[in-house]
C-alpha positions as CSV (number, residue, x, y, z in Angstrom):
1,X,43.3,181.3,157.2
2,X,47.1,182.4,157.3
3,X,46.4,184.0,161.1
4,X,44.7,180.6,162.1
5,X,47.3,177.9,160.6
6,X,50.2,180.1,162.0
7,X,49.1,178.6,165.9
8,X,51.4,175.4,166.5
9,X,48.6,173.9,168.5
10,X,46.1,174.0,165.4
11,X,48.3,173.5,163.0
12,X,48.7,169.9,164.4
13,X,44.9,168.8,165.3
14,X,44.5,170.1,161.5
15,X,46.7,167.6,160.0
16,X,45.4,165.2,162.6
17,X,41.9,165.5,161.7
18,X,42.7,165.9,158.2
19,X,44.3,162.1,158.9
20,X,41.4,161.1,160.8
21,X,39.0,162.2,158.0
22,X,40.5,160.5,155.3
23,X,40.7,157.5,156.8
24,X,37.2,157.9,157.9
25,X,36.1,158.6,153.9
26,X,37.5,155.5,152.4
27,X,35.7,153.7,155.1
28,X,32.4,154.6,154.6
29,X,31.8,153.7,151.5
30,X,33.8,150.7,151.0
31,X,32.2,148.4,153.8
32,X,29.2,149.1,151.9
33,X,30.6,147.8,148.8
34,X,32.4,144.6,150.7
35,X,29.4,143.4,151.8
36,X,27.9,143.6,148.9
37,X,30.9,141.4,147.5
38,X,30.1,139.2,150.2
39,X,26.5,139.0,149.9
40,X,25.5,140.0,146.4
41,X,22.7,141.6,147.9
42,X,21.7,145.5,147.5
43,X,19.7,145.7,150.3
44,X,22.3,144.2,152.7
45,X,24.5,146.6,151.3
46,X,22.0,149.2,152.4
47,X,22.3,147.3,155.7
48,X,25.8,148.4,156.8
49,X,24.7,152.4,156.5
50,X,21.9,151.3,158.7
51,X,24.0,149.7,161.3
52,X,26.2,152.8,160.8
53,X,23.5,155.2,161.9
54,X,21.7,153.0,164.1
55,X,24.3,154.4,167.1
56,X,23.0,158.0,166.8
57,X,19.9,157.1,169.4
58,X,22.9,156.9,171.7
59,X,24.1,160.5,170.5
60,X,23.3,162.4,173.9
61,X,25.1,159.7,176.1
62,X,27.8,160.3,173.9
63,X,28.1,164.3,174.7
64,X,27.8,163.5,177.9
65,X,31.0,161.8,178.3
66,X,32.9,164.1,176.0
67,X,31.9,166.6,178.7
68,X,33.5,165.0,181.3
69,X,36.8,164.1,179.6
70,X,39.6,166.4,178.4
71,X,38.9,166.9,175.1
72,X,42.4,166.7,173.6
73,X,42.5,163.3,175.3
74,X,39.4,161.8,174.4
75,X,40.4,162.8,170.5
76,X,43.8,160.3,170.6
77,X,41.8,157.3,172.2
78,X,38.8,157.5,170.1
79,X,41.4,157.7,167.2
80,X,43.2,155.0,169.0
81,X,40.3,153.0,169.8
82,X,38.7,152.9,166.2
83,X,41.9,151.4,165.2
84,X,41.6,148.8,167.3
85,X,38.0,148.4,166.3
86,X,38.7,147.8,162.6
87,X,40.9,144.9,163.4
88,X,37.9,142.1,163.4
89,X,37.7,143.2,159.8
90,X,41.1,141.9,159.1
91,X,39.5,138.3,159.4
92,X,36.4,138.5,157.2
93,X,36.8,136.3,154.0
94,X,33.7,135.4,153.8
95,X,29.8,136.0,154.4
96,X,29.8,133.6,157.1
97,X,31.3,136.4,159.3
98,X,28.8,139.3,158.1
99,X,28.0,140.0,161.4
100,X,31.8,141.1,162.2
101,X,31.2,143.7,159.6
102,X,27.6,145.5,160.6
103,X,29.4,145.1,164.8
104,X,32.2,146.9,163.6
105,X,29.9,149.5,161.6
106,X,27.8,149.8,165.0
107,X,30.7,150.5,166.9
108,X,32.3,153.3,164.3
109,X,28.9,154.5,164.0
110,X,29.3,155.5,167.7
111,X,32.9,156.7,167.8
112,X,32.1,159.1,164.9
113,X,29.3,160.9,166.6
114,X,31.6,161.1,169.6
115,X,34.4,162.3,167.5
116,X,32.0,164.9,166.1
117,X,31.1,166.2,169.5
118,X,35.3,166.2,170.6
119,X,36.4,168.3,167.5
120,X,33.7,170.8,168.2
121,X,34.8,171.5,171.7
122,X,38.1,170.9,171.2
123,X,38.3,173.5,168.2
124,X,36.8,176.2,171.2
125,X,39.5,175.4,173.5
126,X,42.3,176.1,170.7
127,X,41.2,178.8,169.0
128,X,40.1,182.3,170.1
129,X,35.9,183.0,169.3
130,X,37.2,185.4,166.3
131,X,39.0,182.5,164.5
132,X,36.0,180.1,164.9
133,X,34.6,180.6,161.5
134,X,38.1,179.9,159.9
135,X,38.6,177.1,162.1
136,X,35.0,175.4,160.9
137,X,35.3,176.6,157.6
138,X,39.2,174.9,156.6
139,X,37.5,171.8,158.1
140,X,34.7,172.1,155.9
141,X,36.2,172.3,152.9
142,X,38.9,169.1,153.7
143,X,35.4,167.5,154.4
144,X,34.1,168.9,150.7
145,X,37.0,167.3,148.8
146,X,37.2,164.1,150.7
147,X,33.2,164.2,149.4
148,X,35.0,164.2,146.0
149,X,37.8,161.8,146.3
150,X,37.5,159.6,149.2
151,X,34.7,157.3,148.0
152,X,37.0,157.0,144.8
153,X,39.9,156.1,147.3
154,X,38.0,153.5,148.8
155,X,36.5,152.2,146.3
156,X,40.3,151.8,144.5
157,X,42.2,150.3,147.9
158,X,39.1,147.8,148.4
159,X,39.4,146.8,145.0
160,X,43.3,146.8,144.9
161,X,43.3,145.3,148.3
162,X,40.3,143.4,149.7
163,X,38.5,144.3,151.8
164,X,41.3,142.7,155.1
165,X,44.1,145.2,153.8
166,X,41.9,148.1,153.1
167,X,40.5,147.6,156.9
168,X,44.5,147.5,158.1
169,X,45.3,150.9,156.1
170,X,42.1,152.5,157.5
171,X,43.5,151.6,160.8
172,X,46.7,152.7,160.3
173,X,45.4,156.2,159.8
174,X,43.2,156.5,162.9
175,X,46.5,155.4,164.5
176,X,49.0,158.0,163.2
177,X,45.6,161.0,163.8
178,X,45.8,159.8,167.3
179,X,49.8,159.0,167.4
180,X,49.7,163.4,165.9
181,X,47.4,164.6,168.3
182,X,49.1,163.6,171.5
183,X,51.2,166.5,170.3
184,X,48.3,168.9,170.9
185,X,48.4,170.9,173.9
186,X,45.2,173.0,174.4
187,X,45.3,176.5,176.1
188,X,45.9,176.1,179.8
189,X,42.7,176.4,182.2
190,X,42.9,178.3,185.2
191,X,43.4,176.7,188.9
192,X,40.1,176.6,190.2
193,X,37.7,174.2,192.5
194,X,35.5,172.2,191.8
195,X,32.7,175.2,192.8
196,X,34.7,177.6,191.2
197,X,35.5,181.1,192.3
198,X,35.4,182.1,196.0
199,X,33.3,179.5,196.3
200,X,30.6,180.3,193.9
201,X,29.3,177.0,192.2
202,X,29.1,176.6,188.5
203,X,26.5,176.0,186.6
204,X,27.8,172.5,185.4
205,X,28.2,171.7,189.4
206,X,24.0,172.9,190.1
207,X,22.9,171.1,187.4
208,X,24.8,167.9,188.5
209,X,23.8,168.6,192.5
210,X,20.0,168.8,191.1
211,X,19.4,166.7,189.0
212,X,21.6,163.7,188.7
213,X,23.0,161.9,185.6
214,X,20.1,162.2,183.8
215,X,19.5,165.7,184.2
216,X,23.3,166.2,182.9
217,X,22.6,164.0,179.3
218,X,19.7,165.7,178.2
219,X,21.2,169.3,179.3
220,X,22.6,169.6,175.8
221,X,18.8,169.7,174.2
222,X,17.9,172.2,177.0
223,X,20.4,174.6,176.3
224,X,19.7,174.0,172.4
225,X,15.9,175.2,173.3
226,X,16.1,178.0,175.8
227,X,19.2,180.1,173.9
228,X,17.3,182.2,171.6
229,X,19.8,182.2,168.8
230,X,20.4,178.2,169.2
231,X,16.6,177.7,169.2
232,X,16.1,179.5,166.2
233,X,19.3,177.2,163.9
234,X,18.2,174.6,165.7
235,X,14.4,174.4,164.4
236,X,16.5,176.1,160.8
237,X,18.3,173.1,161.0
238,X,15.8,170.2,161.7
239,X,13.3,171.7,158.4
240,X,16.3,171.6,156.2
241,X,17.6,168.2,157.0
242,X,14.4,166.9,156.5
243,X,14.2,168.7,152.9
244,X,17.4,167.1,152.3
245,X,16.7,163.9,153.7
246,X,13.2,164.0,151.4
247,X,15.0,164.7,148.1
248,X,18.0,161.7,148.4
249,X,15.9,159.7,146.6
250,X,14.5,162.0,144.3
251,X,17.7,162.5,142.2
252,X,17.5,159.4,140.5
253,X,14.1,160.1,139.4
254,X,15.3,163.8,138.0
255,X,18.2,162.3,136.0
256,X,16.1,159.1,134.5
257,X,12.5,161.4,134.2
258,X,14.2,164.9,134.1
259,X,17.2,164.5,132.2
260,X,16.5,160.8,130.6
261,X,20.0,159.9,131.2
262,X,21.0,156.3,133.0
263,X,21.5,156.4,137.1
264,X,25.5,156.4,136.6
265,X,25.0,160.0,135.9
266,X,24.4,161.1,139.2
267,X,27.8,160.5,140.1
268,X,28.4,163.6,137.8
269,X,26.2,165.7,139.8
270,X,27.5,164.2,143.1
271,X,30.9,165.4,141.3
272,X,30.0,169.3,140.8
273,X,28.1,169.4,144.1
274,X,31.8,168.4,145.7
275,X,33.2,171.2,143.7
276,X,31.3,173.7,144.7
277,X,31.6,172.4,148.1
278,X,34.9,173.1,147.7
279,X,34.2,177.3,146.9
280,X,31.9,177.5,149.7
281,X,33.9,175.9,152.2
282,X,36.8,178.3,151.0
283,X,35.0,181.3,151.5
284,X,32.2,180.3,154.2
285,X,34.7,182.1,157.1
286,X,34.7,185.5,155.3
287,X,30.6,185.2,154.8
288,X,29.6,183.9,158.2
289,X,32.1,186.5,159.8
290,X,30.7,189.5,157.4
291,X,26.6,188.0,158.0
292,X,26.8,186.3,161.5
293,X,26.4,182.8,162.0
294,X,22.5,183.0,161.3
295,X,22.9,185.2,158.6
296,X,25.4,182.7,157.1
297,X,23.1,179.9,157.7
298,X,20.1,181.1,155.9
299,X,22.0,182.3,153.2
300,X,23.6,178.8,152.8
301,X,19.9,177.2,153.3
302,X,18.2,179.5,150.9
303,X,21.3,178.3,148.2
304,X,20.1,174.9,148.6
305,X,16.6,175.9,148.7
306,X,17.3,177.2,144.8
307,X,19.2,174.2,144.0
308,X,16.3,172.2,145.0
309,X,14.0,174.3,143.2
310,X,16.0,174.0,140.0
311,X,14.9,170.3,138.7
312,X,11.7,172.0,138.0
313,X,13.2,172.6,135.1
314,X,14.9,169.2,133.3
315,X,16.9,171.5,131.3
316,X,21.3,169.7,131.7
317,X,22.8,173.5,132.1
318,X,20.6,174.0,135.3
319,X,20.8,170.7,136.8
320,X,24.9,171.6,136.9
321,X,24.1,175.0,138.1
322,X,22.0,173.3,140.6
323,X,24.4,170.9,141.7
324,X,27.0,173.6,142.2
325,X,24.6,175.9,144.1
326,X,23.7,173.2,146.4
327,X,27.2,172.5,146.8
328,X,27.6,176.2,147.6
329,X,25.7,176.4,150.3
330,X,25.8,173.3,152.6
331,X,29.6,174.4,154.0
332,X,28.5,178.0,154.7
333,X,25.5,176.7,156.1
334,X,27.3,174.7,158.6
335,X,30.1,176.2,159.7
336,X,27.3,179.1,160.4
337,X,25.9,176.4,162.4
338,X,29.3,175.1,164.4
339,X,30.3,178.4,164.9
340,X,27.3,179.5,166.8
341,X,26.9,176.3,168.6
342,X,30.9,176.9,169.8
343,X,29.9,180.7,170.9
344,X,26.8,180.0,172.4
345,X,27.7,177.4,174.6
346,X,29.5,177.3,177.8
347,X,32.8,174.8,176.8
348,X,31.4,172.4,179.7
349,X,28.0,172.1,178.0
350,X,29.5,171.5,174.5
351,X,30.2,168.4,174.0
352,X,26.3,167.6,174.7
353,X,24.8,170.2,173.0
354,X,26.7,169.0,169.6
355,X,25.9,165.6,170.0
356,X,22.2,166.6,170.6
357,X,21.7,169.0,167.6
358,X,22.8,166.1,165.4
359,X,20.5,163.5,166.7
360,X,17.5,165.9,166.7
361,X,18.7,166.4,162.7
362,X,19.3,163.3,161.9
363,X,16.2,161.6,163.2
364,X,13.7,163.4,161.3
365,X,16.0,163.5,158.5
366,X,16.4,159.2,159.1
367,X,12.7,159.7,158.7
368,X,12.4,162.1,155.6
369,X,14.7,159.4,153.5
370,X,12.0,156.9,153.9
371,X,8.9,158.9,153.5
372,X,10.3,160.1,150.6
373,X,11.3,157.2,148.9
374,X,7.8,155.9,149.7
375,X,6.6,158.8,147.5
376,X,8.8,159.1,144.7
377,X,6.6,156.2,142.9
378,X,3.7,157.9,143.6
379,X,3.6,161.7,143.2
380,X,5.4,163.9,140.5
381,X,8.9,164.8,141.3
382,X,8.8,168.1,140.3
383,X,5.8,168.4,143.0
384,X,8.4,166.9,145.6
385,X,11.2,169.2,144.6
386,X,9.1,172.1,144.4
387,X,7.9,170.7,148.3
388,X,11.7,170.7,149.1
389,X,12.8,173.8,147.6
390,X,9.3,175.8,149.7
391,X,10.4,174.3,152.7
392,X,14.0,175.3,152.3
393,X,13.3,179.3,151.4
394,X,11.0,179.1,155.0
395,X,13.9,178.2,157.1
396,X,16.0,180.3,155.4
397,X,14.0,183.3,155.6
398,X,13.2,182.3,159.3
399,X,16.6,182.3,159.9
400,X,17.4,185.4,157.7
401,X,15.0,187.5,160.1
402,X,16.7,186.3,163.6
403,X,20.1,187.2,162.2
404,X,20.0,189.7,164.8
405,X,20.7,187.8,167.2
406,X,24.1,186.7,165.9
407,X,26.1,189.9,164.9
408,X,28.9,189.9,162.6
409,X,32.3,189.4,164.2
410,X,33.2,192.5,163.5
411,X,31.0,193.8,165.5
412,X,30.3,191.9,167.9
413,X,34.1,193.4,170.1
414,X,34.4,192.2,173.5
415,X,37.5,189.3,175.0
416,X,36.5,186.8,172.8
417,X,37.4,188.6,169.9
418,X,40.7,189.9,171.1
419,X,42.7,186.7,169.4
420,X,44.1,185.4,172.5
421,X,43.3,181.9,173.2
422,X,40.0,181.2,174.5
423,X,40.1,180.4,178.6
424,X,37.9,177.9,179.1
425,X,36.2,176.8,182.5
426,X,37.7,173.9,184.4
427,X,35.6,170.7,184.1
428,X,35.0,169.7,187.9
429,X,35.5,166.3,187.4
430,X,38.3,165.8,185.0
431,X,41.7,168.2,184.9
432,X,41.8,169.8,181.9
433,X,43.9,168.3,178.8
């Protein structure tokens, strides 16, 4: 991690994101509880994290343009522009003007997914391939301890501020992530044509010439398919968000049936799943770099798939062990994921192929939340957690026996692991930023 923050260029985009991210963690949370402040209503609470996800059908469209912009670029405006987008808020006083707040939730539901697809690329443009596991792993585990203290933050300014000023100091901090990341400058490209060189014509240039527009938005999911190693996380990846997207609402049933405590108790759990999100992101570089990306991922996966199994048994000492061991293995799970996807992929295809892995996750996932709230009421828990946990150890061991085709860093040799700044390929419709 030393090597990594010693580069200027990262160093800044760190504390940029870093700025970016905690702004983006007391947001989340507290437009829920505003408009329940509002309203008085749960279920229009629930609302605003529908209108926040709602955007993700757009999630391809979104890649699409973060492949045709320089990346460093597109990062400061979409900073920028959610700043300006958080300014309606500032005149919401009352529920008359509800609908301000689920627009502006639409609209940050979309610049997230595109900021998610921008810091992926842009990580591969400013570090070389052998750093990528430190780069996605220091992120993760900023992202782990926001888990732990940014809803507190929020909660605290929204509640110390309203809901106007909390808006305003959100806003604020998209603003000073984008004002610190026009300091940024990205690896030079290159000179090259538009066809590349002598002539030759890039892949990004055939695809265009062949199929059109369309063609280009859904070539993220094709590359996610045909790559053998991509294919493999990808259908890794869909089974386990589904698993977790199953058990969200089984927790409350564990800790009022399991551990016959009152709901408020989760938040403990919540707690030591952020701590041990913490550990894992902290040493998910070393394991994903010793195991390979897939070997990182399923044994990340198969840590859940144990955590999930645990609740079995509503004994208190496992459900923490549980808790931890979940939080264990999410951040080694995805920066295995993120780093493979930033290997695997050709830097002009990226931005697509990010923002299609988390649609095709999220969907079925969207989908798993609601099936399994549906059945909490009606089947044992333990079943459902047993379910899970099954589920899990599959994609984990399906994972675990395609590790081959993601070799350890150290062994993998080659330019990219050389340490000098990845090269990446010129973008034929944009100059590169």
């Amino acid at each position: 991690m030393r090597e990594l923050l010693r580069r200027p260029d990262f160093r800044l985009f760190f504390v940029a994101l870093t700025v970016s991210m905690i702004a983006e963690s007391i947001l989340l949370l507290a437009l829920a509880i505003w408009v329940k402040e509002l309203t008085g209503s749960d279920g229009l609470a629930g609302a605003t994290f529908l209108a926040l996800t709602a955007p993700m059908v757009l999630a391809p469209l979104a890649g699409w343009v973060v492949d045709r912009m320089p990346r460093r670029t597109l990062f400061v405006a979409l900073n920028a522009a959610t700043a300006g987008l958080l300014l309606p808020l500032l005149a919401v006083h009352d529920a008359g003007r509800l609908w301000v707040v689920y627009a502006v939730a639409a609209g940050y539901g979309l610049s997230y997914i595109a900021l998610g697809a921008t810091v992926t690329a842009l990580v591969q443009e400013l570090v070389p391939a052998g750093l990528l596991p430190d780069a996605n792993g220091v992120t993760q585990t900023v992202k782990q301890g926001l888990r732990l203290v940014g809803p507190l933050l929020g909660a605290g300014l929204y509640v110390l501020l309203g809901g106007p000023a909390m808006a305003a100091v959100c806003a604020l901090g998209f603003l000073a992530a984008a004002a610190v990341g026009l300091a940024v400058r990205p690896a030079p490209v290159p000179a090259a044509g538009a066809d590349g060189p002598a002539g030759t014509a890039t892949p990004e240039a055939a695809v265009r010439a062949a199929g059109g527009w369309r063609t280009e938005v859904v070539a993220g999911v094709r590359h996610l398919v045909r790559e053998p190693a991509l294919r493999r996380a990808l259908l890794a990846v869909v089974a386990a968000t589904v698993g977790l997207g199953f058990g969200e609402t089984l927790w409350f049933a564990y800790v009022d049936q399991g551990l016959g405590r009152e709901p408020a108790f989760l938040g403990v759990l919540v707690s030591l799943q952020g701590i041990g999100g913490l550990l894992g992101g902290l040493a998910s570089a070393a394991l994903v770099r010793r195991l390979g990306e897939l070997g990182g991922m399923a044994l990340g996966v198969s840590a859940v798939a144990v955590g999930f199994l645990a609740p079995i048994w509503p004994v208190l000492a496992v459900a923490v062990a549980a808790a931890v061991l979940i939080g264990l293995g999410l951040p080694v799970a995805l920066v295995g994921t993120m780093t493979l996807l930033q290997r695997q992929t050709p830097p002009e295809l990226l931005g697509r192929a990010s923002a299609a892995l988390d649609a095709l996750a999220s969907g079925p996932q969207s989908l798993a939340i609601g099936l399994g709230a549906l059945l909490v009421g009606l089947v044992d828990y333990r079943l459902l957690f047993a379910a899970i946990g099954a589920l899990l150890l599959a994609a984990g061991g399906y994972l675990l026996t395609g590790r081959h085709l993601s070799a350890p860093s150290g062994q993998g040799g080659g330019p990219a692991d050389t340490g000098v700044p990845r090269r990446v390929a010129p973008r034929v419709d944009a100059p590169a930023g």
